[in-house]
C-alpha positions as CSV (number, residue, x, y, z in Angstrom):
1,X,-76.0,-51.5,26.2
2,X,-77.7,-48.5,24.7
3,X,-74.9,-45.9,26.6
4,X,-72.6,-48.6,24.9
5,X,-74.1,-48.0,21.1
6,X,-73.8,-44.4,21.6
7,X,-70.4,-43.8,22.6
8,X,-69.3,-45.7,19.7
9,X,-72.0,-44.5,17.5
10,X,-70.3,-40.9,18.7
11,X,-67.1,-42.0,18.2
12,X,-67.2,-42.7,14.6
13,X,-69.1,-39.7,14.1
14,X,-66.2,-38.0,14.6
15,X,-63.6,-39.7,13.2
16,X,-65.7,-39.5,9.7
17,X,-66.1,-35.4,10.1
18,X,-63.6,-33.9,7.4
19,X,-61.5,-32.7,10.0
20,X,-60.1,-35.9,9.5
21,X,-60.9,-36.4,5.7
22,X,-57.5,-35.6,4.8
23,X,-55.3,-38.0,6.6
24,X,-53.7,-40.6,5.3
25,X,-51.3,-43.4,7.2
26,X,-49.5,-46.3,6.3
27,X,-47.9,-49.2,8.2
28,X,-46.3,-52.2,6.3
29,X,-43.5,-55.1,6.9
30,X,-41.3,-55.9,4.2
31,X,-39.1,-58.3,3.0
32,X,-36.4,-56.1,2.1
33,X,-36.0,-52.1,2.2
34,X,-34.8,-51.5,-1.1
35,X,-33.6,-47.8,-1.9
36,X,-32.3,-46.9,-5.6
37,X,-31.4,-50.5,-6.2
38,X,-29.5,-50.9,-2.7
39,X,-30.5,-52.5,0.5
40,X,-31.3,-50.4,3.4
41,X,-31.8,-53.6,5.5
42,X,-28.4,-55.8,4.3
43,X,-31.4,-57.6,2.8
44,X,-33.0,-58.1,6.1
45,X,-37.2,-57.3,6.8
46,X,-38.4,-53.9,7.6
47,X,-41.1,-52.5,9.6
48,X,-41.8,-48.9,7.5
49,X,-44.8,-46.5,8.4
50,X,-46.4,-43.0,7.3
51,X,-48.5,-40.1,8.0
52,X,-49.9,-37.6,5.5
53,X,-51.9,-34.8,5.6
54,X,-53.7,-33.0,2.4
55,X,-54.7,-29.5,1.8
56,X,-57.6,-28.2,0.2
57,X,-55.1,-26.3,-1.9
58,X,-53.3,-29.0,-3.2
59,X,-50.1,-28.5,-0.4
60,X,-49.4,-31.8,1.6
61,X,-47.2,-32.8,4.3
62,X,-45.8,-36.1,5.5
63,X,-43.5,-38.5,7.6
64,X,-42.4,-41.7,7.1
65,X,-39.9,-44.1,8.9
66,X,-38.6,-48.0,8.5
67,X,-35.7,-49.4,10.0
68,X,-32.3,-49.5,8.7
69,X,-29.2,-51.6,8.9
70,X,-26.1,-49.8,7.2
71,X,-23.5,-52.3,9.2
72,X,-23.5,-49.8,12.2
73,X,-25.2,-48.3,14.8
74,X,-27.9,-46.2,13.0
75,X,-31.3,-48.4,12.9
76,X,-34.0,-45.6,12.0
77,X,-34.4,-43.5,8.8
78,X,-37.3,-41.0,9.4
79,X,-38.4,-38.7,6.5
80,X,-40.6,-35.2,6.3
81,X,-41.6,-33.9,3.3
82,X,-43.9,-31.2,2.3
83,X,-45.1,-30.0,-1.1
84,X,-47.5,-29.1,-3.7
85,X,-49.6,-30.6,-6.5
86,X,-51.2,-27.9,-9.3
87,X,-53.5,-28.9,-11.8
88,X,-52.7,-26.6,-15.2
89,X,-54.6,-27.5,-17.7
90,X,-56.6,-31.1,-18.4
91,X,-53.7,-32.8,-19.3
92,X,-50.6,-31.1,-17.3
93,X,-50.0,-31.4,-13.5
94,X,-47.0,-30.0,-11.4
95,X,-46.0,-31.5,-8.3
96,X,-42.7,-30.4,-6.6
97,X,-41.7,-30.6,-3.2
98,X,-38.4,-30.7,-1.0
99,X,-37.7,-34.6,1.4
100,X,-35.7,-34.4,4.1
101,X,-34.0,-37.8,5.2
102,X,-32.9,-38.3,8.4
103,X,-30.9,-41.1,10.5
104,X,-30.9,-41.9,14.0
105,X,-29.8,-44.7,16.2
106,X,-25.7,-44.0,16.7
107,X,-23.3,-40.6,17.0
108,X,-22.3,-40.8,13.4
109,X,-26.1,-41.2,12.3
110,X,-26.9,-37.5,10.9
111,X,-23.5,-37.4,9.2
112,X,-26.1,-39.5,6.3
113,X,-29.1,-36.9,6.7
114,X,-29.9,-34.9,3.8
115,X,-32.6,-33.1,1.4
116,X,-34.0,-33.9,-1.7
């Protein structure tokens, strides 16, 4: 029991080092995917999940990805994005970045990727 304690003990030691202090994911199930007022899903439910990673210097990175239903074969939007958040003064930020979204599932399916 004690070896038991231990390896658990040790294994949440070092997911709680700040290695890892920066990560962020995100899984959820919707009842619609909803983009810019239009259904991704023809108003279907959509499984939809992220990963994120911060920088000390205020840079961060991402991906995210749901399924899709446009009436064809592409099923699977999957997003990267990268940017960069600046503190100037107390009461003005900057954040800018560039999104890349891309879809997958038939032959036609990149014809719809673009960045943003």
């Amino acid at each position: 029991m004690k070896i038991v304690v231990s390896f658990f003990a040790a294994l949440a030691a070092l997911f709680a080092t700040p290695s890892f202090a920066n990560w962020s994911a995100n899984i959820s199930g919707v009842s619609d995917y909803t983009f810019n007022g239009v259904s991704q899903t023809q108003n279907d439910p959509a499984i939809q999940g992220g990963l994120d990673k911060a920088f000390t210097n205020g840079t961060y990175a991402g991906t995210w990805a749901s399924n899709v239903d446009f009436g064809g074969e592409t099923n699977v939007e999957w997003d990267f994005y990268v940017g960069r958040y600046l503190t100037l003064t107390d009461a003005v930020s900057i954040d800018y970045g560039i999104a890349y979204y891309s879809y997958h599932g038939g032959d036609n399916s990149s014809a719809g990727n673009y960045p943003e």
